[in-house]
C-alpha atoms as an extended CHARMM CRD file, in Angstrom:
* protein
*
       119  EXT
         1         1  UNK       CA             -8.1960000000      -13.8480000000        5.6740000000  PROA      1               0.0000000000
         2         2  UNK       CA            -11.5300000000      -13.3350000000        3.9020000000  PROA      2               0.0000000000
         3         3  UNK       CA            -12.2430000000      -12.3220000000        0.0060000000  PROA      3               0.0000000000
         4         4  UNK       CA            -13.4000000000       -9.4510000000       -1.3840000000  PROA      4               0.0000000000
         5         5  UNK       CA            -16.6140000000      -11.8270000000       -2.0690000000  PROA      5               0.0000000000
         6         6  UNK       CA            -16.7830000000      -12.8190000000        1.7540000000  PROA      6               0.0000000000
         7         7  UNK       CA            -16.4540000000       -9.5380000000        2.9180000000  PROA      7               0.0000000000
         8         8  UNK       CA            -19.3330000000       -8.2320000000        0.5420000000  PROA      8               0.0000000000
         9         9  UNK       CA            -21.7870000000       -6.5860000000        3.4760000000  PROA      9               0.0000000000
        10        10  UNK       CA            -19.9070000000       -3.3150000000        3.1410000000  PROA      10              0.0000000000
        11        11  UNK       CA            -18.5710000000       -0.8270000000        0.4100000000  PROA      11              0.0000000000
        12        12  UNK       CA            -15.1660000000       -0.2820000000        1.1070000000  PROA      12              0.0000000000
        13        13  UNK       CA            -12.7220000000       -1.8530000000        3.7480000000  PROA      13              0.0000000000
        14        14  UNK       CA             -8.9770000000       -1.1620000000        4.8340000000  PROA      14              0.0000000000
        15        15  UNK       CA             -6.1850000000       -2.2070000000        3.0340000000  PROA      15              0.0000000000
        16        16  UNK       CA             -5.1610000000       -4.7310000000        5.5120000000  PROA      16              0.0000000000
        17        17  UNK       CA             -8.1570000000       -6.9590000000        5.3440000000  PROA      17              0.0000000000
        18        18  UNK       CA             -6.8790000000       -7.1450000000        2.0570000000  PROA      18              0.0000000000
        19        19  UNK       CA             -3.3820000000       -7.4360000000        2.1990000000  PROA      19              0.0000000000
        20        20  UNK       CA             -0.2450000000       -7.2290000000        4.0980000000  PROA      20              0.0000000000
        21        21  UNK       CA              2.8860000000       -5.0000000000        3.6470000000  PROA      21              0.0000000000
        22        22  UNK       CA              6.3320000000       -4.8160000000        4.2580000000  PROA      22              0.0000000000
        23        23  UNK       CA              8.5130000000       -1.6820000000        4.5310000000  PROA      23              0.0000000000
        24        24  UNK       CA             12.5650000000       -0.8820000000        4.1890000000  PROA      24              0.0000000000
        25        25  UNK       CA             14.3700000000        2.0630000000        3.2390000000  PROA      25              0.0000000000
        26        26  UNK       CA             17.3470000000        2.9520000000        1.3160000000  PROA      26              0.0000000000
        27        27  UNK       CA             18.3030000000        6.5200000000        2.4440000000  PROA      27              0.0000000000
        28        28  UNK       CA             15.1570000000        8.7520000000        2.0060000000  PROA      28              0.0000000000
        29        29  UNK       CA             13.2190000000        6.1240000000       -0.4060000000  PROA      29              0.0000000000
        30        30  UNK       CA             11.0090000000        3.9210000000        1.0150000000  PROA      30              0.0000000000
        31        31  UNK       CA             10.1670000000        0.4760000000       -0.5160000000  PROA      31              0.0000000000
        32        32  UNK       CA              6.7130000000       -1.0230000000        0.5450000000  PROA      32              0.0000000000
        33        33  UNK       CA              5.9940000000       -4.5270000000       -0.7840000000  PROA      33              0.0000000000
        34        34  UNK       CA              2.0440000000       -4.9980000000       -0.3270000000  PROA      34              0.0000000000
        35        35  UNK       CA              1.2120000000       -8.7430000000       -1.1860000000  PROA      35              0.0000000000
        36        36  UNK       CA             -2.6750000000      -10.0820000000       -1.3970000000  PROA      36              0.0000000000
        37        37  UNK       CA             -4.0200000000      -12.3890000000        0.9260000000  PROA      37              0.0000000000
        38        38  UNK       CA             -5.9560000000      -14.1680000000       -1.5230000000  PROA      38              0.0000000000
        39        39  UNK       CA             -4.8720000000      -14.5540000000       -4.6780000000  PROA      39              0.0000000000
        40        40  UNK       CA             -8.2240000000      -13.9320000000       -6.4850000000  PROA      40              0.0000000000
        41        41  UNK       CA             -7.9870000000      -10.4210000000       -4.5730000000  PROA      41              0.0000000000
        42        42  UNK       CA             -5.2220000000       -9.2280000000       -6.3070000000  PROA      42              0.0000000000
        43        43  UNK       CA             -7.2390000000       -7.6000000000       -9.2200000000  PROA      43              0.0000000000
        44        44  UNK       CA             -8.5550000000       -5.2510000000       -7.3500000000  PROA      44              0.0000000000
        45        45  UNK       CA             -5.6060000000       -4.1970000000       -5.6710000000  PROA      45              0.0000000000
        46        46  UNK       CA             -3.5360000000       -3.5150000000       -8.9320000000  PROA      46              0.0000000000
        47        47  UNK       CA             -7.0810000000       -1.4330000000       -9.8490000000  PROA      47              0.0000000000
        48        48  UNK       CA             -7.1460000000        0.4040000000       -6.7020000000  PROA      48              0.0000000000
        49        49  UNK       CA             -3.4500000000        0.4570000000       -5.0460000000  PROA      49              0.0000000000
        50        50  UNK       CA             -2.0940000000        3.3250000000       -7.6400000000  PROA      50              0.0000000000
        51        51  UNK       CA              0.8950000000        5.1100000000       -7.8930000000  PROA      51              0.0000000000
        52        52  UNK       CA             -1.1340000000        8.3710000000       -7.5670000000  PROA      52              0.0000000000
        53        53  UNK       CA             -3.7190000000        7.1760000000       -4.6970000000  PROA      53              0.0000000000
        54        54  UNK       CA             -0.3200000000        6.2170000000       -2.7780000000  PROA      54              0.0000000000
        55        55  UNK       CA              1.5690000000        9.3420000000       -3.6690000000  PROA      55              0.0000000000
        56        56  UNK       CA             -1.4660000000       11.5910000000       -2.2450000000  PROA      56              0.0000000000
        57        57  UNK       CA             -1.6310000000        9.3070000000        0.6160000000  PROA      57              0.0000000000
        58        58  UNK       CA              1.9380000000       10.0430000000        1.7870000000  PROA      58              0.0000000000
        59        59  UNK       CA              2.1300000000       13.9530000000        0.4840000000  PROA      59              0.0000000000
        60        60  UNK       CA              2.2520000000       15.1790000000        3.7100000000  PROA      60              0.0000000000
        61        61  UNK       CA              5.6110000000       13.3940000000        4.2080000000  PROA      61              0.0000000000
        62        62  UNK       CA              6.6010000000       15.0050000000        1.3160000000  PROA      62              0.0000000000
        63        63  UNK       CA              6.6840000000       12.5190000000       -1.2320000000  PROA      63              0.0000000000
        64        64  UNK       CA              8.2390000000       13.3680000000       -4.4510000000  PROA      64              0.0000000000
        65        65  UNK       CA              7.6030000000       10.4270000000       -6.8850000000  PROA      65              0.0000000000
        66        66  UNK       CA              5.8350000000        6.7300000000       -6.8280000000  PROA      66              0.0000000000
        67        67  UNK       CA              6.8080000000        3.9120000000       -8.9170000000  PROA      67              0.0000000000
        68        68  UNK       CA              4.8710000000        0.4900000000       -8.8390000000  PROA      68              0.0000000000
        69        69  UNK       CA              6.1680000000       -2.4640000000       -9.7750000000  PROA      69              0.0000000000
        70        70  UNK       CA              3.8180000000       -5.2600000000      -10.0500000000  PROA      70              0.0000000000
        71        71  UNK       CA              4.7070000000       -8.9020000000       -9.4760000000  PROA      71              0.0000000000
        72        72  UNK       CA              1.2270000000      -10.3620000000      -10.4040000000  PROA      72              0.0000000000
        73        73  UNK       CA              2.8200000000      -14.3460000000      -10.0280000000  PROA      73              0.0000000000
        74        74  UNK       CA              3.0680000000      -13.7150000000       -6.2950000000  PROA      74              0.0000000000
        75        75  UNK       CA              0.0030000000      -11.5010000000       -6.3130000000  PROA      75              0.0000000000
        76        76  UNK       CA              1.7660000000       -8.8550000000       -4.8470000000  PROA      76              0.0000000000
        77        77  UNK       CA              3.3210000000       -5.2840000000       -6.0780000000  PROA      77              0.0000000000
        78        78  UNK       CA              6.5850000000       -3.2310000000       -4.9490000000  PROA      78              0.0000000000
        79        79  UNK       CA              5.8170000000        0.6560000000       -4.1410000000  PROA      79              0.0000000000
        80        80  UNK       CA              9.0140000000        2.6060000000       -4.1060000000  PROA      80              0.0000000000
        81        81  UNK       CA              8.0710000000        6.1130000000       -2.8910000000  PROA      81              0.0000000000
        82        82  UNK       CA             11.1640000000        9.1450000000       -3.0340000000  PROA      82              0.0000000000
        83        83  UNK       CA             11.8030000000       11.9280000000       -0.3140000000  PROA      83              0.0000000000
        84        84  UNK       CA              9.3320000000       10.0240000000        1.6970000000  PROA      84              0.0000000000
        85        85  UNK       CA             12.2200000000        9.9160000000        4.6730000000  PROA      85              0.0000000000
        86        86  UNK       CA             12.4720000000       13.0800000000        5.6800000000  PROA      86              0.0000000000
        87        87  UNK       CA             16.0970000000       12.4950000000        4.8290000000  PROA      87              0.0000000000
        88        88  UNK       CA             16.6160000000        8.9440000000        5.5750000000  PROA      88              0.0000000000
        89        89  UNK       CA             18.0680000000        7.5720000000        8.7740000000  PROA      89              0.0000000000
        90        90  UNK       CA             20.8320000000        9.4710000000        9.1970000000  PROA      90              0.0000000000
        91        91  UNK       CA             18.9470000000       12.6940000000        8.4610000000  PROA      91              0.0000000000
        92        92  UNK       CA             15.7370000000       12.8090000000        9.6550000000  PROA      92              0.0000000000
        93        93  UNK       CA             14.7610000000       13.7410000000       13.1340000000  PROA      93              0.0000000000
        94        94  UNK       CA             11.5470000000       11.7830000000       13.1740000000  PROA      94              0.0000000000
        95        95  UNK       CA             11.3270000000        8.2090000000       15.6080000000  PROA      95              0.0000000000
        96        96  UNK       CA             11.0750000000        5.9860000000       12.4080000000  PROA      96              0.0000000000
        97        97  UNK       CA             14.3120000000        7.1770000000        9.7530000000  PROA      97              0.0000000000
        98        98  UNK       CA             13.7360000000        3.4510000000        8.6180000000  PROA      98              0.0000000000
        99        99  UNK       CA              9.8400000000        4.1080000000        7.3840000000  PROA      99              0.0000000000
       100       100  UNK       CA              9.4360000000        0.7800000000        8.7410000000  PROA      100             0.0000000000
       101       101  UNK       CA              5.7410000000        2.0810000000       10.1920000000  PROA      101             0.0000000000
       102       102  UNK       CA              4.6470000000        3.4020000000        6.9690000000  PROA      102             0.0000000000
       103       103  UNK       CA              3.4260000000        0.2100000000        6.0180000000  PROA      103             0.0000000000
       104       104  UNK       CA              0.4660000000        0.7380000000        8.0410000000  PROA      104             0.0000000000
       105       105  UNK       CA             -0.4810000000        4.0940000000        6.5320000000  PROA      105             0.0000000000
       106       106  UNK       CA             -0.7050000000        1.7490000000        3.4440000000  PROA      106             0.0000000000
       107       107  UNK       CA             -2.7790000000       -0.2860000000        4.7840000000  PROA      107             0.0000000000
       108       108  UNK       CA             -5.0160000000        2.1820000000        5.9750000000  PROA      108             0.0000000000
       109       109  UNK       CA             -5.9350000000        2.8100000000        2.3540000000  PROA      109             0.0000000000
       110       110  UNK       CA             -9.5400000000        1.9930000000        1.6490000000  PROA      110             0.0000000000
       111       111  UNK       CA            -10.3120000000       -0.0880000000       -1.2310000000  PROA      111             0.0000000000
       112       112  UNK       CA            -13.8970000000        0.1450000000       -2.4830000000  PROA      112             0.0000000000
       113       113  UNK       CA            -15.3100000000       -3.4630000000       -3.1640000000  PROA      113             0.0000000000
       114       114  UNK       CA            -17.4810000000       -4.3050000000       -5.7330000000  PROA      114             0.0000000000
       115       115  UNK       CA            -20.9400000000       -4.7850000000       -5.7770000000  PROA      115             0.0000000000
       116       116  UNK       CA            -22.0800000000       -8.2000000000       -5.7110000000  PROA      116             0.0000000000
       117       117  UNK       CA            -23.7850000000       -9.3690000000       -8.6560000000  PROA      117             0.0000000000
       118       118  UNK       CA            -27.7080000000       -9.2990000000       -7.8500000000  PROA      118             0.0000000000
       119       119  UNK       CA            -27.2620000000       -5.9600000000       -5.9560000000  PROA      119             0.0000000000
């Protein structure tokens, strides 16, 4: 996957050019594990991936609460998002009680790149 650097033609790209995620549940939290690509990357995702950016981004599922939990040796951070379920897999009536496709509402998130320097 490309750097921010080698990606520098536009202002912002998705997410998952970035990064790449991984979802489970444990009844109606979801745990999202977003790690960077490339390691020198990882800045900007700690700057950008927030706990309130990712809280407004699932509010219509009726998230309650985000905690982040970074893990900056792996270049990676844990997201652990409450009520996101809709009541978890035994209670929700939606086709995904396991939040496993949330993940890619994460990485939907656009991350504004900086500008290069000479710009």
């Amino acid at each position: 996957m490309p750097s921010v650097t080698e990606v520098a033609t536009s202002t912002s790209v998705p997410l998952h050019r970035l990064a790449h995620a991984r979802a489970g549940d444990k009844g109606d939290r979801l745990n999202l594990s977003l790690f960077a690509y490339a390691e020198r990357d990882y800045p900007l995702l700690v700057e950008q991936v927030t706990e309130s950016r990712v809280l407004a981004l699932f509010a219509h599922r009726g998230a309650s609460r985000v905690r982040r939990y970074l893990m900056p040796g792996l270049a990676g951070m844990n997201l652990v998002i409450d009520d996101v379920l809709q009541g978890g897999v035994n209670g929700a009536l939606n086709l995904d009680g396991h939040g496993k496709t949330l993940s890619f509402l994460l990485l939907g998130m656009e991350i504004v790149l900086p500008t290069p320097p000479g710009d």
